[in-house]
Structures are given as structure tokens and as C-alpha cells.
N, C-alpha and C positions, 0 to 999 in steps of 0.2 A: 768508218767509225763504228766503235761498239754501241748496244740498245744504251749504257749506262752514260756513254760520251755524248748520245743524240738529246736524253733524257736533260744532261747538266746542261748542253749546251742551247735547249728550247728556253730554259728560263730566264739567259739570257737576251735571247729573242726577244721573249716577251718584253719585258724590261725595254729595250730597243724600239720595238717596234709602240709601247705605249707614249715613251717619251716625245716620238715624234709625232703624235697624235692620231694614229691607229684607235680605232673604237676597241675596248677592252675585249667584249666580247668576239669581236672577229679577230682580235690577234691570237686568243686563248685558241679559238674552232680552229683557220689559218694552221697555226704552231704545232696544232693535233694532228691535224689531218697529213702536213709534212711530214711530224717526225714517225708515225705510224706506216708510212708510203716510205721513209726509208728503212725504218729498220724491216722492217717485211720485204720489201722490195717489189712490191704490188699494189697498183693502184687501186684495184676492185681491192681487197682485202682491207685498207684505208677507209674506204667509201662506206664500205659494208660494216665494218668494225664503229664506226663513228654514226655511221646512221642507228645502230641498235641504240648505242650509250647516248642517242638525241633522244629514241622513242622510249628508254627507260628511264630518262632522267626524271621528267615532272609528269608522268603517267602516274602516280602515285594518289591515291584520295587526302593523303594529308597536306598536298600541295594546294589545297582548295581554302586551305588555312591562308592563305597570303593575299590574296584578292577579297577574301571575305574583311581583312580584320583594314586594309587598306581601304576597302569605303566605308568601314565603320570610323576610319578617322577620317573620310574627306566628309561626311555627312555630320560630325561634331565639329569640325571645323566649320562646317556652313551653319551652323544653329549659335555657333558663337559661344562655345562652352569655354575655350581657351579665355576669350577675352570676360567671360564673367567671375572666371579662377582671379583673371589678375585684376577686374575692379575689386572686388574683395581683399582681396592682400594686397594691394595698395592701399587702401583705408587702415589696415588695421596694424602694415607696419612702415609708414611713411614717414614718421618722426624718428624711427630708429637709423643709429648711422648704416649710410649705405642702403634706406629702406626703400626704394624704389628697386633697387637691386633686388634685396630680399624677394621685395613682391614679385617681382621676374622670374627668379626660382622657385616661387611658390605654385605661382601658379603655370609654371614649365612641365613644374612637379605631374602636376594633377593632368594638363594636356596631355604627358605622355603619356597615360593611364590609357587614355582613350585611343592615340595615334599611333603610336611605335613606329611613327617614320620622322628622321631626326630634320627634313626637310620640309616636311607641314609645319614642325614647331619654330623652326627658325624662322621660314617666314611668314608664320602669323603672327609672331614675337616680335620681329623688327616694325611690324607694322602700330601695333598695341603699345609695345613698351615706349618704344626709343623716343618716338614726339612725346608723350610725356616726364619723359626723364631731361629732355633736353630744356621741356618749358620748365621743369622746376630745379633746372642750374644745374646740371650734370654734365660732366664731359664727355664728350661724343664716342671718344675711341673705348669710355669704360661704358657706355649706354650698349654700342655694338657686341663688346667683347660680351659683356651679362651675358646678351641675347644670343651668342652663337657657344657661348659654355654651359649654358643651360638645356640648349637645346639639343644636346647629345644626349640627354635624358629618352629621351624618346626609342635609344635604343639599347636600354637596358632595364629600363620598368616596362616591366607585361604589362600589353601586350609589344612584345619588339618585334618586329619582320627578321634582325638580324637574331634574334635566339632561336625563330623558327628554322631558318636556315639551317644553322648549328646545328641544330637539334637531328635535322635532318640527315645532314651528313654525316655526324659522327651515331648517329643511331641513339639516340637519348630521347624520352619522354619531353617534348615539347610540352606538356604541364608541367612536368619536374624544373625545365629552365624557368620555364614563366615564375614560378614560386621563388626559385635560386634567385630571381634579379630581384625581388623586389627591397632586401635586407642591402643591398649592393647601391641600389638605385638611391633609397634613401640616405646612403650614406655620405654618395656622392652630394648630395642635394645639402647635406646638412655641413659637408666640409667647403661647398661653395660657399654657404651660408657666413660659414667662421671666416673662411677669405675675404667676401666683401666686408664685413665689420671692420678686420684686421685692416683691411686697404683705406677704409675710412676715417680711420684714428692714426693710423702712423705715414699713411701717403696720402692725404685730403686733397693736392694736389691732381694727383693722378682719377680721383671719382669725383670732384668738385670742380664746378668751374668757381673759384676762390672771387674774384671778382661782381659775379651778377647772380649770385645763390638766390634763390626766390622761396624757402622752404615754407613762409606763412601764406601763401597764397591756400586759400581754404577749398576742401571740395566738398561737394555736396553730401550729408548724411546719409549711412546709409542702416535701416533699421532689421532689425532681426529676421524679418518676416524676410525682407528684400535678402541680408545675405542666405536664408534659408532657400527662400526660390532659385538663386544664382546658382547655387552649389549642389541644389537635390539632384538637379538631371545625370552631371557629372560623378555624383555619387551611387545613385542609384545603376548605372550604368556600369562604372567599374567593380562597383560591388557584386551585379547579377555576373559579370565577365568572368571575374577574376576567380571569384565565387565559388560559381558555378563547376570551373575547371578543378578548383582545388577539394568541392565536397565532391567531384565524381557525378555531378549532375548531366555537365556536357563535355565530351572530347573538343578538343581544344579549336578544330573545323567547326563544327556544333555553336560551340562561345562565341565564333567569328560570325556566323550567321544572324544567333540571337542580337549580339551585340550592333550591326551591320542595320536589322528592321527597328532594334529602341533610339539608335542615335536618329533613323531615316523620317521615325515618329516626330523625336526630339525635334529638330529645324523642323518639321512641319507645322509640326503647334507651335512653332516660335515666328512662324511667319518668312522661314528665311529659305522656302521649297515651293517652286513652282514648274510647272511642265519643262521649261528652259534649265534651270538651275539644275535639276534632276540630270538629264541629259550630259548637263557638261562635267558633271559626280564623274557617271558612270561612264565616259569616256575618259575623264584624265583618272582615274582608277583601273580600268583596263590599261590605259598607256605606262601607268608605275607600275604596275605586276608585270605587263610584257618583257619592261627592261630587265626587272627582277628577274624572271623566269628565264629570258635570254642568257641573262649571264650564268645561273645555273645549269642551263644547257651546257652552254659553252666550259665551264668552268668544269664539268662531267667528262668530257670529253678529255680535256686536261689529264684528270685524275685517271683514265683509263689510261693513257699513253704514259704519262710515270711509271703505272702500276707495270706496264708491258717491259720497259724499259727496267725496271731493279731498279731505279735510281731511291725511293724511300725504302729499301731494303738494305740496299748498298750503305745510304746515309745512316740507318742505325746499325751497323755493324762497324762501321765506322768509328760513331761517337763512342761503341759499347768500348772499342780495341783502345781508345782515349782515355778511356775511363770514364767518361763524360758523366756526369750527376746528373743528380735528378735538380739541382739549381740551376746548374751549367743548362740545360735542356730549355728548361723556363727560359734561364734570362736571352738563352741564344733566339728564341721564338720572340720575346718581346721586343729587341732588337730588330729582327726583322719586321716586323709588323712596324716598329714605328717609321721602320726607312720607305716601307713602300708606301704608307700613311702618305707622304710627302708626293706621292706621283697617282695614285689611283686610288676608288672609293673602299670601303670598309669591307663589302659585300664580297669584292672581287676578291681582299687578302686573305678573307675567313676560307674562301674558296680554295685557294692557292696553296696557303701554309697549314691550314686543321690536317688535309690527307696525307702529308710528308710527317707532321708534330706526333697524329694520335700512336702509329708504329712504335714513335721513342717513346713515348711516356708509358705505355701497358705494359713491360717491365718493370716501370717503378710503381706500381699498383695505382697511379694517379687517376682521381675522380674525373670524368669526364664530364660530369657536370659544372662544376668548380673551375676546373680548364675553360668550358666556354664562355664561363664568367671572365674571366681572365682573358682570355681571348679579345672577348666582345670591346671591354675596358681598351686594349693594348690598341687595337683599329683604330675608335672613337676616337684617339688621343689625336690621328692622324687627320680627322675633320676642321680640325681647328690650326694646322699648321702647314704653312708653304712649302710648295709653289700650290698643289691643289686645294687642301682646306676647303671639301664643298659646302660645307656649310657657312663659311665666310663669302664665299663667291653670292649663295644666293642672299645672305645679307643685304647685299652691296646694292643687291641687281633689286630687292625690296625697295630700298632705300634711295632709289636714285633720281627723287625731286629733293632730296637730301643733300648732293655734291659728295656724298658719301666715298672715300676713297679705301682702296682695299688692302693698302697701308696701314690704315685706321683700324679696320676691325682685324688682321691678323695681331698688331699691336694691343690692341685691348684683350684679343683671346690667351693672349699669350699666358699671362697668371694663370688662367681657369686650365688652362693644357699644362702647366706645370700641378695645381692642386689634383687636376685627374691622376697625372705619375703618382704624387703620392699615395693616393687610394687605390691605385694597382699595387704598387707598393705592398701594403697595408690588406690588402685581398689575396699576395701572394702568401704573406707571412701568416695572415689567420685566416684558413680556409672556412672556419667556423662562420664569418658573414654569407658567406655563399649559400653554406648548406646548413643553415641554422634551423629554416623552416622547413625541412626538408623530413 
């Protein structure tokens, strides 16, 4: 076999070897380490060639960005910022139709701000939202879906783990994205917005249990003073974060640190941190960055053995002899992203497909910034849809004094994963959302 036959025929592999339940990350090391050992034809050169692209993968100081900004959201998570976003926006748009919905997104919105991992917000969201959607007459599979279309928010409004990544690989200003998503994020947030209304007035059915609606059940007042305490922490925090990166205050590691000691402040003064609590942060914080990093390892290694192999050389000379555009390019990328969307997480395909994509597109002068927006949107789309949809999966597993079946919430996400394609859509066509702030 030629480097270029060993190269097509690993992605295969991979594919294979994930469907049948291979951990991502060992199939990606595994598939390298093979196809490296044959096309060389030497086992130490394999060894050696994959142990460098291990010890240069996340040897980098900007990789200190992902464990910092990951217990700046486990530490807002524990002070209960999420849930004070959404008693607030619940009061103030509970009578509008679809408004418990709204309030989901509202305050999805602002968690992401703080979390950028699209699995804190789902299941702090399933936990906050959904008993109250259901006590005041909502249907279940649309209480679910809200909560697992909302919650891909988390990884497109800075701070996102997935724009670091990006940023990382394709070599772009990790501030530059953080600024890029925030125009994107909101957008999304605001086209969910128009969907739940829309679904509330022409399919009542589908958001309303029609039968036992309980919308006058009253809740408690809540006064100025109170929503101003509810919302400073969260503000105050994404403000100094986001802020900070965009006046050039702090490198975007820097933001993660700040951000990381005011959230750690935050739950202390809130009562929600103690010697235990602390402890279990910073362990299951270390265990999210681990798998992150792992699959970066891994996913490095990948990208070395392609490179070796011509195969993203091979494939743009290819598309060029095609004729292949600069649409044809897009839509063949978004395409792929959505197929593999259906079998492995978001992280792993930004990994896989960015180092094959960026080659085709640097002839057609495309912004690499813009791209990762595009990128990031195309993944996310695959969160929310079968057979994997991990963020449906931990819905389920949230909700499981609920009978919650995962039927239900792939069925409820389903609208929110067709309104994302349109705003990818609508992000290919006007790159201007992307890099407006920019």
C-alpha cells in the first residue's frame, strides 16, 4: 500500500473501530501508531515519531487555557449562577408564549458566558428547568429538547473550550475567536428564541400539555434589588473575563485564571464551598481537561500521520483538478461534520476534519477565523442528534427520577438541530456576524 492508501484507508479504521465502541482517543493513537509503522516500515521510528507529536502536543502555555476556564465554570456552577440567570428570566418572561422556554435560553445564554462546556449547562439546565416547565403544563419531550438546544450555547459564547481548541490548531488568536462567537452565539440564542414563540402559536400541541396547562399558578416577587444581586456575580464576571481579553488586559490563560479565583470567591460567599465541595471541583475539573487533552494528544498524532502520508495534500489537488469552489469546499466539510456529529463528540471532529479543511480553503483566501465559527456551529449541530447526541444522553441520565426516555429528548431536540442548520446557514452566507466585532 502507498503512504496516500494507508492514509485513506486509517479514516476508515477509525470510523470502524469507533462504531464498535473503541474509546476515541485510543482508536485515533492505535490508527497512528499503525499506520506510521507501516508506511516506514519500522517499529522504533513509529514509537519515536508519535512520542515527539505526544510531548509537543499540549506542552504549549496556552494549553493552561482549558483547565483554568473549565473550573471557572465548575466553581459558577457550584455558587449557582446558572440557576439565578434562570429564576430571573423566568419572572420576567413566563407569560410570554413559550416563556419558560425563553427563560431556558435566557439564562443558558448567560451560563455559557461563564462555562464553555456544553455539558455543565445541560445538566444544570435539566435539573433547573425541566421540574419547572413540567409543573406549569409543558410537555416533556419540549421541556428536554429547550434544555439540550440551549445548551450547545456553551460552546460558542466565550469562553468555549471548543474555540480554544480551534484556535489552537488552526493557529488563530484564541481572543480573536472568543470575540468572533459572541455576535454568532447571540444569534443563535435569539433564533431559538423566535422558534419557541413560533412553536407556541402554530404547534401549542407540541410545547403545551393542552389538557392540565397551569399558567396562573403565581410565583413569588421578585424585587429590583434581588434581581440586581442575582445577576451582578454573573455579570461582573463575564464582564472582567471577556473584558479583560478584548481590552488586552489579560491573555486569554491570564482571563482563565482571573476568571477561575472570582467564580471560587463567588460560591464561597454564597455558601455553596467547603473543604469537600472544593475537592470534588478540582478533581472532576482535572478529569474534564484530562479527556480534553487526551483527545488532543491523540487527535496530534492523527494529524502527524496524514501529514506523512500526502493524504490532505493529495485531497486538495484533487478538489483543485475538480474544480471544486470555495462552496463546494464549505458545504463538503459541513457535510462531513454532520455525519460524524451522529457517532463521536464535537472535539474529536474539529480534530479530525480542521487539519484536512484548512489546506483547501488558503487558496480561496477564507478567514480562518470565521471558518471556526462555522466549524464550531457544523459539530454542535451533531450534539443534539442520533445515535450519539451527547448532550441528550446526559439529559436523560440528569433526569432519571423523571422516567425520562431518550426518545423524548432526541424528539424534542430535534426543531432546536434544524433552527441551528439555519444559522449555520445564515453564518455561511454573511460572514459579517462572525467578524463584525472583530
Amino acid at each position: 500500500m502507498t503512504p496516500f492508501d494507508i492514509g485513506l484507508t486509517s479514516i476508515v479504521v477509525i470510523i470502524a473501530l469507533i462504531y464498535i465502541g473503541i474509546y476515541i482517543p485510543v482508536a485515533l493513537a492505535l490508527t497512528s501508531f499503525v499506520g506510521v509503522w507501516l508506511m516506514r516500515g519500522n517499529v522504533d521510528v513509529a514509537v519515536n515519531m508519535l512520542a515527539l507529536a505526544a510531548s509537543q502536543a499540549i506542552s504549549d502555555y496556552v494549553f493552561g487555557v482549558i483547565p483554568l476556564f473549565v473550573l471557572m465554570g465548575m466553581f459558577a456552577s457550584a455558587a449557582g449562577l446558572g440557576q439565578d440567570a434562570y429564576q430571573v428570566a423566568e419572572r420576567g418572561l413566563r407569560r410570554l408564549p413559550g416563556g419558560l422556554g425563553l427563560a431556558t435560553v435566557a439564562g443558558n445564554t448567560v451560563f455559557a458566558a461563564i462555562t464553555g462546556v456544553t455539558i455543565a449547562s445541560a445538566a444544570v439546565f435539566a435539573r433547573i428547568s425541566v421540574p419547572e416547565m413540567l409543573k406549569f403544563g409543558y410537555q416533556r419531550r419540549f421541556a428536554v429538547g429547550v434544555v439540550a438546544g440551549s445548551s450547545v450555547l456553551g460552546m460558542l459564547i466565550p469562553p468555549s473550550v471548543l474555540l480554544i481548541v480551534y484556535a489552537i490548531i488552526a493557529e488563530q488568536s484564541i481572543g480573536a475567536m472568543f470575540i468572533a462567537g459572541i455576535v454568532p452565539g447571540l444569534l443563535l440564542a435569539f433564533a431559538y428564541c423566535v422558534g419557541i414563540v413560533a412553536m407556541a402559536k402554530l404547534t401549542p400541541g407540541f410545547v403545551y400539555q393542552l389538557d392540565r396547562q397551569v399558567s396562573d399558578i403565581e410565583l413569588e416577587p421578585m424585587s429590583v434589588v434581588d434581581v440586581l444581586a442575582k445577576l451582578a456575580p454573573s455579570t461582573i464576571l463575564i464582564g472582567t473575563v471577556i473584558g479583560g481579553i478584548y481590552g488586552g488586559i489579560f491573555t486569554p490563560t491570564e482571563a482563565g485564571a482571573v476568571g477561575a479565583l472570582m467564580a471560587m470567591i463567588v460560591a464561597f460567599l454564597k455558601g455553596a464551598l467547603n473543604p469537600k465541595k472544593l475537592w470534588s471541583i478540582v478533581i472532576e475539573s482535572g478529569a474534564i481537561t484530562a479527556s480534553i487533552l487526551f483527545i488532543v494528544l491523540a487527535a496530534t498524532m492523527y494529524s502527524r500521520m496524514l501529514g506523512l502520508s500526502g493524504l490532505p495534500t493529495q485531497i486538495a489537488s484533487y478538489m483543485t483538478s475538480l474544480d471544486a469552489g470555495y462552496v463546494l469546499t464549505i458545504a463538503i466539510f459541513v457535510v462531513l461534520a454532520l455525519l460524524l456529529g451522529t457517532i463521536i463528540d464535537s472535539l474529536s471532529i474539529i480534530l479530525i476534519l480542521v487539519p484536512l479543511f484548512i489546506p483547501l480553503l488558503k487558496p480561496f483566501g477564507a478567514d480562518l477565523v470565521w471558518f471556526g465559527i462555522i466549524a464550531v456551529v457544523a459539530v454542535e449541530i451533531g450534539l443534539l442528534t442520533p445515535p450519539f447526541g451527547i448532550s441528550c444522553f446526559v439529559i436523560r441520565s440528569a433526569l432519571e427520577d423523571y422516567n425520562v426516555r431518550l426518545g423524548e429528548v432526541f424528539a424534542g431536540a430535534l426543531p432546536f438541530a434544524g433552527i441551528m442548520l439555519l444559522v449555520l446557514i445564515l453564518l455561511i452566507i454573511f460572514p459579517w456576524f462572525s467578524l463584525a466585532l472583530l
